[in-house]
Structures are given as C-alpha cells and as structure tokens.
C-alpha positions in Angstrom: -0.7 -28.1 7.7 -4.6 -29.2 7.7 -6.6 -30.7 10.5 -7.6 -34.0 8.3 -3.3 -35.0 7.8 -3.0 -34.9 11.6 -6.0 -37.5 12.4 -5.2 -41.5 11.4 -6.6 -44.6 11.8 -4.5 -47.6 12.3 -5.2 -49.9 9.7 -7.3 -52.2 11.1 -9.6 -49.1 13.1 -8.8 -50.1 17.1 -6.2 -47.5 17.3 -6.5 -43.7 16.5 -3.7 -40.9 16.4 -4.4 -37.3 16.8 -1.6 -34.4 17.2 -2.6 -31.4 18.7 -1.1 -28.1 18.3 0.3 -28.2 21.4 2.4 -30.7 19.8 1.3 -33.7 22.0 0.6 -37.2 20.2 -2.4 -39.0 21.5 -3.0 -42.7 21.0 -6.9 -43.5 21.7 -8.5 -47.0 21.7 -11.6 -46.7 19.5 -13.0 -50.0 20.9 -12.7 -49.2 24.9 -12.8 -45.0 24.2 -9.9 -44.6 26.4 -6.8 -42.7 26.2 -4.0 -45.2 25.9 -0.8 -42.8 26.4 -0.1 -39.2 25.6 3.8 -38.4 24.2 5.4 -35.3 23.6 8.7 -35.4 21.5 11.9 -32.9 22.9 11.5 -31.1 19.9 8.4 -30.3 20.5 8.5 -26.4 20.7 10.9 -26.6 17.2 9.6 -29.1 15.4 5.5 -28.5 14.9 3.8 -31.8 13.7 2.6 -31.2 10.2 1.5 -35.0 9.3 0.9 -38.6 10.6 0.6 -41.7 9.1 0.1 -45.4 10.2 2.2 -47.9 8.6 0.2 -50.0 6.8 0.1 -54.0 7.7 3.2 -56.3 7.3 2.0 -60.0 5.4 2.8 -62.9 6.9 4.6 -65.8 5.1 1.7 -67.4 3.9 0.3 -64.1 2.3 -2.1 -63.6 4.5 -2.6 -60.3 6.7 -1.5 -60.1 10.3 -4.4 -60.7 13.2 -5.0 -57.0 14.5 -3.1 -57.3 17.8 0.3 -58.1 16.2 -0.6 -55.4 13.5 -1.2 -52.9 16.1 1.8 -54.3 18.3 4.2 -53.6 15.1 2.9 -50.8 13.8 4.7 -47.3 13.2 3.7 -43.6 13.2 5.6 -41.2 10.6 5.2 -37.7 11.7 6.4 -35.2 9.5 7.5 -31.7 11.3 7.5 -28.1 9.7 11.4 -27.9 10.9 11.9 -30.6 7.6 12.7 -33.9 10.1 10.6 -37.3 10.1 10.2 -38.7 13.4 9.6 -42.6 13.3 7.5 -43.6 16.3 6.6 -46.6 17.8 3.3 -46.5 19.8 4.0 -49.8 21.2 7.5 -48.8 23.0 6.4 -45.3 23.3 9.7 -43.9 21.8 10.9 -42.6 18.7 13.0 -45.0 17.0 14.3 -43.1 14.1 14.5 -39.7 13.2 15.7 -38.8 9.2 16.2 -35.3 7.9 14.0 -34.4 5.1 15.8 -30.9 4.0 15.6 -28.3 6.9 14.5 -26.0 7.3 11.9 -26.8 4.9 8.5 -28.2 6.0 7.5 -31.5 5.4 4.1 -31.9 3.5 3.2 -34.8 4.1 4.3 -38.8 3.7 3.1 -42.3 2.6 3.9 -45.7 3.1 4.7 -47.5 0.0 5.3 -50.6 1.9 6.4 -51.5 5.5 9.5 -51.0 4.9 9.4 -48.4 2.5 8.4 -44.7 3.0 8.2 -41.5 0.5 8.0 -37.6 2.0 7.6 -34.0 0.2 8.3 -31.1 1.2 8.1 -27.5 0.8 11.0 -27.5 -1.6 9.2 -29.7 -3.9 11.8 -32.7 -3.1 10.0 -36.4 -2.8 12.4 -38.7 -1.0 11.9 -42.6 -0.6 13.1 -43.8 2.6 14.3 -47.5 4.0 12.9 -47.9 6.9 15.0 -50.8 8.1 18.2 -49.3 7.4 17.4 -45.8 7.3 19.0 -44.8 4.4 17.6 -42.1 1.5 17.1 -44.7 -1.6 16.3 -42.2 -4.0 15.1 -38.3 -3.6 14.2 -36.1 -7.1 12.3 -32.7 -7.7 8.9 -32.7 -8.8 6.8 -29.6 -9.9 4.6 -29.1 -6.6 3.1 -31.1 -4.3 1.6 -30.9 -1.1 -0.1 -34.6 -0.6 0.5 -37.8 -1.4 -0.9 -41.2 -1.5 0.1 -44.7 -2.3 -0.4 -46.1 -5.4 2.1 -49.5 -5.1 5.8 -50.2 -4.2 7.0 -47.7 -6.4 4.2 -45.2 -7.8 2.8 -42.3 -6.3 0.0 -39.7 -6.9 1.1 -35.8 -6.0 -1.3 -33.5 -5.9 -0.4 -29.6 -5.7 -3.8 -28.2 -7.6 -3.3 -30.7 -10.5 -2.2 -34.2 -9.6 0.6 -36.2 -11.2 0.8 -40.0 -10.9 5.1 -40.7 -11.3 7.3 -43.5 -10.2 10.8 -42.7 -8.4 14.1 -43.6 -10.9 16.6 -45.0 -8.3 19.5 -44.4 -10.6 19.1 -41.4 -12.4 17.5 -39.5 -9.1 14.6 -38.3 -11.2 10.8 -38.9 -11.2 9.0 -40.4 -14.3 5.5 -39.0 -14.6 3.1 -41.5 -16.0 -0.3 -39.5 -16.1 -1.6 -36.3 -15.3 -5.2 -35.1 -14.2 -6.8 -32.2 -13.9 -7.2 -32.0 -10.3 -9.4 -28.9 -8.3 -8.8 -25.0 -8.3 -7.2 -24.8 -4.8 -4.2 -26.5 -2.9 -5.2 -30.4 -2.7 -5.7 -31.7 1.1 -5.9 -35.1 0.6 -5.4 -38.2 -1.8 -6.7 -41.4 -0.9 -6.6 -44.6 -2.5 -9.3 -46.9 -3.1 -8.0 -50.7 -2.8 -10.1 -53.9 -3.9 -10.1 -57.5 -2.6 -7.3 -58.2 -5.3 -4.7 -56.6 -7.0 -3.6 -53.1 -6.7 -6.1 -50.0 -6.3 -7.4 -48.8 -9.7 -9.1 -45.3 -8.3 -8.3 -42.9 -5.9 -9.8 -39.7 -4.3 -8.8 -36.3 -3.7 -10.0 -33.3 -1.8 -9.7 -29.4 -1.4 -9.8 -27.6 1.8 -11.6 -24.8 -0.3 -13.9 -27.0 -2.2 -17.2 -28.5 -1.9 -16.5 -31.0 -4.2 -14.2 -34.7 -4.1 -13.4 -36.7 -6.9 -12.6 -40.5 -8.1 -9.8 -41.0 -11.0 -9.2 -43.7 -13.0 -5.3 -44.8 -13.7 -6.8 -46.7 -16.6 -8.3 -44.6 -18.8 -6.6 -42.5 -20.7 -9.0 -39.5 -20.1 -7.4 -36.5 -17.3 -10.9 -35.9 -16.1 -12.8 -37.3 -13.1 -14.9 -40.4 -13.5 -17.0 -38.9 -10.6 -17.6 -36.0 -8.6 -19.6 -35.9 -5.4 -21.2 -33.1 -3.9 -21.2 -31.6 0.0 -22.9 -28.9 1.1 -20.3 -27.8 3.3 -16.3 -27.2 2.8 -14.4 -30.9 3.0 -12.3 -31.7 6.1 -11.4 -35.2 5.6 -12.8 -38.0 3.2 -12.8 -41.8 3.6 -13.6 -45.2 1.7 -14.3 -48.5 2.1 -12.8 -51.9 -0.3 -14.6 -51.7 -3.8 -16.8 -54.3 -4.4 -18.2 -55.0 -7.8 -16.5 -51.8 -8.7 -19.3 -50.5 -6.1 -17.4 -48.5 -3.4 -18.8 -46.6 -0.3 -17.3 -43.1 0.7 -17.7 -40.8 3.4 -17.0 -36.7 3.8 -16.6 -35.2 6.9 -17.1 -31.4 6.7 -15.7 -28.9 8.1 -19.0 -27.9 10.7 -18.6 -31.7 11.5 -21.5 -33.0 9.3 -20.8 -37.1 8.1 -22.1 -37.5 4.2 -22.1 -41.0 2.9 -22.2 -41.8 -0.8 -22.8 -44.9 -2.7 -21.2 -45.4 -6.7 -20.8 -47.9 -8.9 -17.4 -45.8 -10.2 -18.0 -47.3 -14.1 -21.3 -46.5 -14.0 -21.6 -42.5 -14.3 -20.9 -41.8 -17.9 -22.8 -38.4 -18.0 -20.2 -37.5 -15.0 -22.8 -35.5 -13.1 -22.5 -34.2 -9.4 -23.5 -37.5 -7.2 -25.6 -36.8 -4.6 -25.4 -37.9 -1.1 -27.1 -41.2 0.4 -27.3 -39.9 3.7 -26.4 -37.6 6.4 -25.3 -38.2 9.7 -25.4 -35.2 12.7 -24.3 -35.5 16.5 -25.6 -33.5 19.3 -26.0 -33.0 22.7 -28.9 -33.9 25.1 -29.8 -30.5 26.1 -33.7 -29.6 27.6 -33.7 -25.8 25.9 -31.7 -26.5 22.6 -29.4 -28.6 20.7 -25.5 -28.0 20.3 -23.9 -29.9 17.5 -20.7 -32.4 18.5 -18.7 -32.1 15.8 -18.0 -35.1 13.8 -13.4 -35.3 13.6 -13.2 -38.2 11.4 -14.7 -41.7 10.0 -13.4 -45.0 9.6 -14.9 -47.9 7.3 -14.3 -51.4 8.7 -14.6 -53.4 5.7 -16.9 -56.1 7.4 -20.3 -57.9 6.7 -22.5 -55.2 7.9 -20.4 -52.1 6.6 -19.7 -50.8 9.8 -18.4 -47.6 10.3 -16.2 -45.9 13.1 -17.2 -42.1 13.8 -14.7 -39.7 16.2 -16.5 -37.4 17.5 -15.6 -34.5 20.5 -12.3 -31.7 20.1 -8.8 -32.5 20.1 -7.8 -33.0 23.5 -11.5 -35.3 24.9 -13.0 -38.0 21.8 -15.4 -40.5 22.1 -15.8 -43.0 19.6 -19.2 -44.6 17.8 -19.5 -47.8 15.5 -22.8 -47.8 13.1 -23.6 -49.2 10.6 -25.0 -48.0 7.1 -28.1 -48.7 7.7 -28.2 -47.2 11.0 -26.7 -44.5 9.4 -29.2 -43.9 7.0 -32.0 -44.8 9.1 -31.6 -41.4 11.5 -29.6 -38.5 10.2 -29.1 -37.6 13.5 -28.0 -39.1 17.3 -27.9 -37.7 20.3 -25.2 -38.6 22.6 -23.4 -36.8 25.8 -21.4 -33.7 25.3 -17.4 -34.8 26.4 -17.5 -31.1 28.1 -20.5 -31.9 30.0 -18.1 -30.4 33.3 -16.2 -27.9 32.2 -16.5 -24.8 34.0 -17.0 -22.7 31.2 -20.5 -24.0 31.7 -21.1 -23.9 34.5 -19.7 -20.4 35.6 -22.2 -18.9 32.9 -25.2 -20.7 34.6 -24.8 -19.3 38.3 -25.9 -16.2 38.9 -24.8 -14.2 41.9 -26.6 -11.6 43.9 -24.5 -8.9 46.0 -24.8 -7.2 48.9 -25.7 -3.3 48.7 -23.9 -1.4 51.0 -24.7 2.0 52.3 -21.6 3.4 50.1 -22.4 1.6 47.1 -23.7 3.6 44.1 -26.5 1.8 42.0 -26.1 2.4 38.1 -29.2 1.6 35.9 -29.0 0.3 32.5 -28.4 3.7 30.6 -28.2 6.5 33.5 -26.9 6.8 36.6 -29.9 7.5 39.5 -29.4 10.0 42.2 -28.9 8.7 45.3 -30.6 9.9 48.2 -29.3 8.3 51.7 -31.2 9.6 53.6 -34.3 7.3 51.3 -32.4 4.5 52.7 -33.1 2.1 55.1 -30.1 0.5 57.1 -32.2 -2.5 59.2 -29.1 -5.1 58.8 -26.1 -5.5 61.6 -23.7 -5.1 58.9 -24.8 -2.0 57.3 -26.4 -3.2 54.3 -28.8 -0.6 52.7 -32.2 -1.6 51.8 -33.6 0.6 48.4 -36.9 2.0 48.8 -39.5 0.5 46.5 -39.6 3.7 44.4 -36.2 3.5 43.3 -36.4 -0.5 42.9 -38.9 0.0 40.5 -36.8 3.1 38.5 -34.4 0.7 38.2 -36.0 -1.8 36.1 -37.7 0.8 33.6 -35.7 0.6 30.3 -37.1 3.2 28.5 -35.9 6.3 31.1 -34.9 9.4 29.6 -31.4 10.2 29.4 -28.9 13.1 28.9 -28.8 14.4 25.3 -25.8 13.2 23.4 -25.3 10.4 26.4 -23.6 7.4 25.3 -24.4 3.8 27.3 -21.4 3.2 29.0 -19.2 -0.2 28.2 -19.9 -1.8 31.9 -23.8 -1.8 30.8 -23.2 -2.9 27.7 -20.6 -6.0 28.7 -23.6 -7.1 31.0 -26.3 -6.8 28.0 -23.8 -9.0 26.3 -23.4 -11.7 29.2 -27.6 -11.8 29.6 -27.6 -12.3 25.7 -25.0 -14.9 25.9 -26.8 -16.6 28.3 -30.3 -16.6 27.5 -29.3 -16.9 23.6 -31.8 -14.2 22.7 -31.0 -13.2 19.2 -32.7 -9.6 19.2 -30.3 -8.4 22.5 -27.2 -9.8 20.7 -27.8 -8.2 17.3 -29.0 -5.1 19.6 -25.6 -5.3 21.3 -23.4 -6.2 18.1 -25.4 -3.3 16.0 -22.8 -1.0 18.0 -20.2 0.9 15.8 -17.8 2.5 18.2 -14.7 1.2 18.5 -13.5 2.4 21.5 -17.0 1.2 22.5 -16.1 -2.4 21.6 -12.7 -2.4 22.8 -14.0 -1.9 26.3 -16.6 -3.7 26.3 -14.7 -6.6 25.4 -12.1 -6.3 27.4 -14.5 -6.5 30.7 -15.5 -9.5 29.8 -14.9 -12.1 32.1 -12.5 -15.1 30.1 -15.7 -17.7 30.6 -17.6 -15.8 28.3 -14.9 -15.5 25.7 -15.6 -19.2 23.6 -19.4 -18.4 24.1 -18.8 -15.1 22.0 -16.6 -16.6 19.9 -19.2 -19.5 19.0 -21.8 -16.8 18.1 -19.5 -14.9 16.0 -19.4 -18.0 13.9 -22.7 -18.1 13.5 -22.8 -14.5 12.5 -20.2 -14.8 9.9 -20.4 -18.3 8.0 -24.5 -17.8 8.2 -26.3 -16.6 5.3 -27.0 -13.2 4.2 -25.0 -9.7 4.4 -22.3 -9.8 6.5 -21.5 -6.5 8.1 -18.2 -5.0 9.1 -19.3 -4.5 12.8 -18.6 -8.5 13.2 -14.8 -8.3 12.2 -14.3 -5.5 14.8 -15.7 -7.5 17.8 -13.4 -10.6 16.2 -10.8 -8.0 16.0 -11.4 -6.7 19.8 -11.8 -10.4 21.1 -8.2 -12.0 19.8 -6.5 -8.5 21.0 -7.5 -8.7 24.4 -8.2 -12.2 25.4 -5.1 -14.0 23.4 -3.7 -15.0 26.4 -6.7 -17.3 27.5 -7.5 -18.5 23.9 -3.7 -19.8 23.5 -4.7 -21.9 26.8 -7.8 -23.6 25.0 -6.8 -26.6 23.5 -9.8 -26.3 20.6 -8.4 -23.2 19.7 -7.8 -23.8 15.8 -11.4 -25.4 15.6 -12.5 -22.4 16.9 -10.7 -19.7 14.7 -11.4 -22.0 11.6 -14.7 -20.9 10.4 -13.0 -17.5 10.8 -10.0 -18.5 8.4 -12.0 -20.2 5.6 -14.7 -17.4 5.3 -11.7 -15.0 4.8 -9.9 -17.6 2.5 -12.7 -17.8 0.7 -13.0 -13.5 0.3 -9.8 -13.1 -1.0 -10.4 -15.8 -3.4 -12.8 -13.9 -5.3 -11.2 -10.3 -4.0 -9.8 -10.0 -7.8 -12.8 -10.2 -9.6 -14.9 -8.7 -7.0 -12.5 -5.4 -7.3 -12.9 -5.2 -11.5 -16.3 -6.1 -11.2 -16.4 -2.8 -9.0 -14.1 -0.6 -11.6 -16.4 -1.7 -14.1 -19.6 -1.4 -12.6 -18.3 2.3 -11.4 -17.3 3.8 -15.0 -20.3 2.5 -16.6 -22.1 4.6 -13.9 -20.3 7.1 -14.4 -20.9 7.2 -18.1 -25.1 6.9 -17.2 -25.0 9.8 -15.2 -22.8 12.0 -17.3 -25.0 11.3 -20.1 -28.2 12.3 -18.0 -26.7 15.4 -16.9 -25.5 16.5 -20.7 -29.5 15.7 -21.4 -30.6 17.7 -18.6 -27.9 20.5 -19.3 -29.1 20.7 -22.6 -33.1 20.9 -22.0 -32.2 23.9 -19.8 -29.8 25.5 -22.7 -31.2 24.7 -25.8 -29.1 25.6 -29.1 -29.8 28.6 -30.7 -31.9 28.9 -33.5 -29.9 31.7 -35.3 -26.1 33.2 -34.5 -25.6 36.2 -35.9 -21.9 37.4 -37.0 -20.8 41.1 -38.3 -18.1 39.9 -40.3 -17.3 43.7 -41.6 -16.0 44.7 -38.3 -13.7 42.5 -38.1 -12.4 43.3 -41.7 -11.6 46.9 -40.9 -10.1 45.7 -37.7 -7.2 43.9 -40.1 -7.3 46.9 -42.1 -6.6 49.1 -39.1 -3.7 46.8 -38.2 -2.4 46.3 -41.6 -2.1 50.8 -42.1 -0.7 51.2 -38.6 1.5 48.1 -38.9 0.4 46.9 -35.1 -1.5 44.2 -33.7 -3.6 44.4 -30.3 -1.1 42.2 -28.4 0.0 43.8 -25.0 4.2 43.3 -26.1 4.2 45.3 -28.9 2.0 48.4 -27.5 4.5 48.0 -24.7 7.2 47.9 -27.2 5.8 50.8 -28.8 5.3 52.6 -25.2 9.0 52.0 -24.6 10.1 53.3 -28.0 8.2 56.9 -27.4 9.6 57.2 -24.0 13.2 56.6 -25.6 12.3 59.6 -28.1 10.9 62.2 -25.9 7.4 61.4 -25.8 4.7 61.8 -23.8 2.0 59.6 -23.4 -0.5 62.5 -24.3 1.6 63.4 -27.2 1.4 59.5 -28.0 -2.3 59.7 -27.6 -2.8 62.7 -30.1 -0.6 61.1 -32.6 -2.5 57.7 -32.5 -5.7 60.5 -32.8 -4.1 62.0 -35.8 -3.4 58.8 -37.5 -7.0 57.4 -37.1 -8.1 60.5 -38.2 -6.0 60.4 -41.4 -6.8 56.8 -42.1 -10.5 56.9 -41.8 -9.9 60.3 -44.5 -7.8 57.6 -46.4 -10.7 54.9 -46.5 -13.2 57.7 -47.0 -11.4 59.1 -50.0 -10.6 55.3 -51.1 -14.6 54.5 -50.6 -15.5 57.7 -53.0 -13.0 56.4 -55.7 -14.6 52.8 -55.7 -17.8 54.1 -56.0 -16.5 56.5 -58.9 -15.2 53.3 -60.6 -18.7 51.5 -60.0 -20.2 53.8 -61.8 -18.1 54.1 -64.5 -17.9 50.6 -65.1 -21.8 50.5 -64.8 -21.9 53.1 -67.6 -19.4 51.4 -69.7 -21.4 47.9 -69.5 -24.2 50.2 -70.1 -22.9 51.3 -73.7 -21.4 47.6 -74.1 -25.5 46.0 -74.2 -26.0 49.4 -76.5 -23.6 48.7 -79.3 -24.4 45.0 -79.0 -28.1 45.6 -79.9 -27.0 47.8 -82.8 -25.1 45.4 -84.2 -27.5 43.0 -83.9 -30.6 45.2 -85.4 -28.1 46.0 -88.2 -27.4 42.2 -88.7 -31.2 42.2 -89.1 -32.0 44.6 -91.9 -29.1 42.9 -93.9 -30.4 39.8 -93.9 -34.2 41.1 -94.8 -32.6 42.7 -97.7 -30.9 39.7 -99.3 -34.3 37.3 -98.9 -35.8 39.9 -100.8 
C-alpha cells in the first residue's frame, strides 16, 4: 500500500478522492476547495483501503465524451482493501453499490478500468481478475508471475509491473494470460504505471515509477526493444507521477516527490535516441507566509487539464485539510516557488508552543537552576504579597541565570532541565542547543527526557528528526534512539494525528534505503577488515624481524648426538619416560633397589665407555696399518715403474 494509489483524480479534474488511514474516503471539489462528503465503509476496521481508482468516462452515442457534470454524476470509485474485497462506490449516492471478492484473505494490489464497464484487480496471490461491472460477474481470472500495479492499456491489455513489467492480454476461455512483451522495468517494487493517451487512437507509451527510485521512465509498445525510450531524473525519491495528452508525440509530465517538491518535464518521446537522463524544466515549491522562516506545504498530487493553456491542478496540505491551486506552465516555470496559507494556520499545536507562562513562586517552592540545584535560604526571602508569594533577592536572581556555575564532580544534568533545553530549542529553532541536546548518549537520559515532554512538542521533534536523518552528512546513532524513545512513549498521541504516515515516512525510506545496500555494505566491511588484517600482520613480521634478525652462523655438534644413539643402541633403551618406568618396575619385581639400579647403570657406562675406548685403540691400530700398507703399495709401484725404465733404455740401445 503506497500513498500515490490512495490519491485520484476524477477524470475530468473537479473531483478528488483521498483515503486516509483511518479508513475514511474523502471527496473534495478541486474547483470550490471544499469538502463535499466524508464516508466510512462498516468494514472499515477489517478491511484497510489499499487502492482507488476513478472510472474512466462513459461515450455517448455519437462518440463524443460526456460534459463533466454527467461524467462526475456517473462516475464510480473502486477501492481495493488488504482483506482481498473490492468495494464499488458511488460518490454520487454516497453508498457502496457492489462489493466482489478478490481472494481473501489476500490483499488487493491494486485495479484498473479497462472500460466502464469493465474492471481488472491483482492481488497478493499474483491472481489478475477481470470484472463486469454491470452484472458483477468474474469474466475471466489467471496467474501471472508478480505484480503489484497496473494500468490500462485497452479493452483487453494490461501492463503489470512487479520489478520488471509485462504487457499480457486475459484468455477468457482458457483462464490464462498471454504475455505480448516484456521490459526491463526498475530495481525495486514498481508504484505506479500510467498510460500516456493521444487525441486518437489508443496510448502508444506509458510510465512507471519506484517508491525507491529517483528515476521514471516512458516505454514504447512499438518497438521491439525492452529498454526505456526515456528516463527522467528527480532529485528526490518519487511519490506520484502524472501526464498530460501527447501532442506531436511531445508530452508533458510531472513528479511529485516524496518532500512534496512538483518537477515538470518536457519530451518529444521519439526524439532521445542517445537515451540520456532528461532533465527537469522546472520546479515548483509551496510554502507558508511566515515573518522568521519558511515551512514547506507539501505538494500531495498534480493533475494536467489537457486545455489551451496547459493548466495544471496542484493538492497541496495533509490528508485530512487540502487546498487546491490551478497554474499554468508558464506560471509554473516563471517562479519555482508560491507562497500561500498554511491549512494548520489554528491548530493548537502552534499555538501552545508560542505562549509562554510565568508562575508564581511560593514560599515552599524550591528553585532548580539549569545544572545544580541552589541552596535556599528563607530567611533571604522576602514575603511582601497577601498570598505568600516569595520574592528572590537580586543575588540569587542573578545565580540563576549564570550557565557556566560549577557543579558536583561526576554530576549528571538531570532530565527535567534537559526536556526544557529541548522545548527553548524547539521553539527558538536554534541549531547549536538542539545538536547540544541531541549530542546526549544516555539512554535512560533520553527515555526521561522524552517522556516529560509535553504531547504539543512531540510533531515539532519529530519534524526535526527528519531533518537530522534524510539531511546530508554522517548520520549518528544518537538520532535513532531519540526516534526510538519518541514512538515508545508518545504512541498513543501520534495514533491520534491524522498525518501520521507522512510523518514516519522519511523515517521508513531512509531505513528502506539502508537495508538496501546492508549486503554489500557488510562484505565490503569483511573485505576491507582481512585486507587490514593482512597490512598489519605483515608490518609486525617486518618489525619482529628488525628486532631479531637471523643469525649469521648456527653451529651444530653433530658427534654428541651420535654417541647418544650409540649409548641407546649398547643398552638397548631410549630416553622415553615408559620404558625407564618399565625398566623401574622390572627391578622392583626382581629385588632391586633403586641404588642398586643406580650402580649397575654406573657399571654399565663404565664398561661401555672401556668398550668404545678399547674399540677407538683398535681403529686407530687399523689406520695405521692400512696407512703403512698404502705406504709399501706407492713403494712397489715406483719399483716397478723405475724397472720398466732401465728395460726400455736398454733395448733403444
């Protein structure tokens, strides 16, 4: 359920619907501004409007259209309800005429007239039903793949947009939907599809919206390509959009954002082959006539009266007090701004924050400064007045009005002070107390300082929270917790404001738009974390290793550990703790000591170190033996060869 599906025009612009979340219908007259009739169906509590939609015009014999009194007179409202019913209503009788069930308990989406006598609803099941109006009957109903609006194409097509959209015609027989295109559509749920009709013949474009986007677009039904043949730009999220009759295949459209900001935009829709963002034409704003500063009136919806002069009706105010403006373009683009009278010039809410009260002091009253409480001395007093009231001294007048006094170490303000820092920041709209008092961290701090406020101040805080948290730059944590504190403790009073969802909006779509990009925001995070982690490991290995360098040489006696595995290998042990335990146990079992097993261990290292001693003395006997015998080897070797020698001198001569 968005704001932009409960808002219609009639079709010729005198006559404006509007259900409230209260579940109230209002009927207004844009021409006179006044509140025709107010009706509230029985089912009202149940049955929660989701949708509204004004049939569109019947044709007379002669093919022409209907003068707008009779087309107002027979006109019908279909409001679709979250319990899955359609209620048929008739703002002229100022009755429901005809009530058809859609598939409870499952919402209906939204609906569109495909004639006067023909009407198509979705729902949350994903079923589109064609309905006839003058006999009430179900025609046809079939499944589509998702949808959540829909718009008029003829008799007997459709566009359904989910996040892509799908342009299909009903099968009456066969209870199945034939899908004749398809386009890309946006990256969010799609609010809004509206058709774009010419002076003949039946419309060619349409244009759709996203509650999350920034962006609209126009699509063609005849080309063959699923992309947009133009996108238009707004600086601000999209609450509703609106067009005028093409002319010349030149159209004029209008985007009312969600702050309540009017864009226009002019395009010839054949013209914009490079399918580049189109900017805006012009800008409209609304606000009040106020001497110290200028509130916005936000803009609810637009309506383009296909005349000479391109006039164009602007709703302006909340949902329960509207006022109604005709311009034209050229006005329009003349001043990007009006100013015009707030519709809650008298509340009270206004007015109660304005007065300022002074009370009496009283002998047994105690006077609290901003941060510390003073002592009181009586007898300082003077009591001049019949009544008892106490007079302060001029001393303590003036102690109270120094902000800087010293106070008690570790002292924290207390919550009363703070709620009336809050109401004088409120009032005077000075920035630096409010971010002074909204700095605050505590949240038993906050919780009582909210809840002393008095319910006046409540939409005031609420309005500058909104500021805080859809304005640029960091937004801190401290704002959620006062939002937190706020809807906890004054739920009561904000269920009794009838604005309440235009006030908890900006609220919705900044946290809609967090969790959108809470995904990626949380591996960007993992990602950004190990490669950190991996920087500073690598700087403390450096640093680990300038302290320690490597050593230059390592030195290893590898004899030792040779006669170590000889040692083991004569006394057939190792140095594991299980065998000499073994070996413990075995010696106690045969009658040994531990002393005796002591002297024998002593007597065997004795005997093998004689062992290698004696072994060492035969090697070297060997070595020198086979030094002496290599010794006689070279000996004989050089006899032979002198010998060779002389024998071979002997035959040359």
């Amino acid at each position: 359920m968005t704001r932009d599906k409960l808002v219609c025009f009639s079709p010729t612009g005198e006559k404006l619907a509007h259900s409230g979340l209260d579940g109230i219908l209002r009927i207004w007259n844009t021409v006179s501004g006044a509140l025709e009739h107010e009706y509230q169906p029985a089912e009202h509590l149940t049955a929660t409007t989701s949708c509204i939609r004004y049939s569109p015009h019947k044709p007379t014999k002669k093919g022409k259209a209907q003068k707008s009194e009779d087309a107002n007179k027979n006109s019908l409202l279909a409001m679709g309800t979250l319990a899955g019913t359609i209620l048929l209503y008739s703002p002229e009788k100022r009755e429901v005429i005809a009530t058809f069930e859609h598939g409870p308990p499952h919402a209906v989406l939204d609906v569109a007239w495909g004639s006067p006598t023909k009407l198509f609803s979705i729902g949350e099941d994903n079923t589109m039903i064609e309905w006839n109006i003058s006999t009430g009957e179900r025609i046809s109903s079939a499944e589509v793949s998702g949808g959540s609006s829909l718009c008029s194409i003829d008799k007997n097509t459709l566009a359904v947009g989910h996040r892509s959209i799908e342009v299909v015609s009903l099968l009456k027989n066969a209870n199945k939907v034939k899908v004749k295109r398809k386009f890309t559509g946006h990256m969010s749920l799609i609010t809004q599809l509206l058709s774009i009709y010419a002076e003949e013949g039946s419309p060619r474009y349409f244009l759709s919206s996203s509650g999350d986007d920034r962006y609209f677009y126009a699509w063609d039904l005849q080309k063959e390509d699923s992309e947009p043949v133009g996108s238009f730009m707004v600086n601000d999220t999209i609450l509703s959009v609106a067009a005028g009759k093409m002319k010349e295949n030149t159209v004029l459209m209008a985007a009312v954002t969600t702050r309540g900001v009017l864009t226009l935009f002019r395009q010839h829709l054949n013209g914009n082959a490079t399918r580049q963002a189109v900017k805006s034409i012009g800008k409209l704003k609304i606000s009040t006539k106020s001497k110290s500063k200028k509130s916005a009136i936000p803009i609810v919806s637009a309506f383009f009266c296909n005349d000479t002069t391109s006039n164009i009706i602007i709703a302006y105010g909340n949902s329960s007090i509207l006022k109604f403006e005709k311009l034209s373009v050229d006005e329009i683009l003349a001043q990007n701004e009006i100013v015009r009278e707030d519709p809650n010039k008298a509340t009270v809410l206004e007015t109660s924050l304005i007065k300022t009260v002074t009370p009496k002091v009283t002998k047994n009253a105690t006077i609290i400064s901003h941060y510390a409480s003073l002592s009181q001395n009586e007898n300082k007093r003077k009591f001049g007045d019949e009544d008892g009231a106490a007079a302060l001294p001029m001393e303590e007048r003036l102690n109270t009005l120094v902000l800087d006094t010293p106070t008690v170490k570790g002292e924290v303000p207390k919550a009363d002070n703070l709620t009336q820092l809050l109401l004088q920041g409120l009032h005077s709209k000075d920035k630096r107390l409010l971010s002074g008092v909204f700095d605050r961290r505590d949240q038993d701090l906050i919780n009582n300082t909210v809840r002393r406020l008095p319910v006046q101040a409540v939409v005031p805080l609420i309005e500058h929270l909104q500021t805080l948290v859809m304005g640029k730059g960091h937004k801190q944590f401290g704002y959620v917790t006062w939002i937190r504190a706020v809807l906890y403790y004054h739920m009561s009073h904000l269920s009794t404001i009838p604005n309440r969802m235009e006030l908890m909006r900006p609220f919705f779509s900044a946290s809609a738009s967090k969790l959108s990009t809470l995904i990626q925001v949380t591996q960007l995070h993992a990602r950004l974390d190990l490669m950190l982690n991996h920087v500073a490991t690598r700087h403390q290995e450096e640093k680990q290793a300038e302290i320690e360098p490597d050593a230059m040489l390592v030195y290893r006696d590898d004899s030792s550990d040779d006669e170590d595995n000889m040692l083991d290998n004569v006394l057939g042990v190792s140095e594991s703790e299980d065998q000499w335990d073994e070996m413990s146990d075995y010696g106690e079992i045969n009658g040994h000591s531990d002393a005796d097993s002591d002297m024998e261990a002593d007597d065997n290292v004795s005997s093998v170190k004689r062992k290698l001693e004696e072994e060492k003395v035969v090697l070297d006997s060997d070595s020198e033996e086979e030094d002496n015998s290599e010794e006689e080897e070279d000996n004989s070797e050089e006899e032979e060869d002198d010998s060779e020698l002389e024998i071979d001198e002997s035959d040359n001569s």
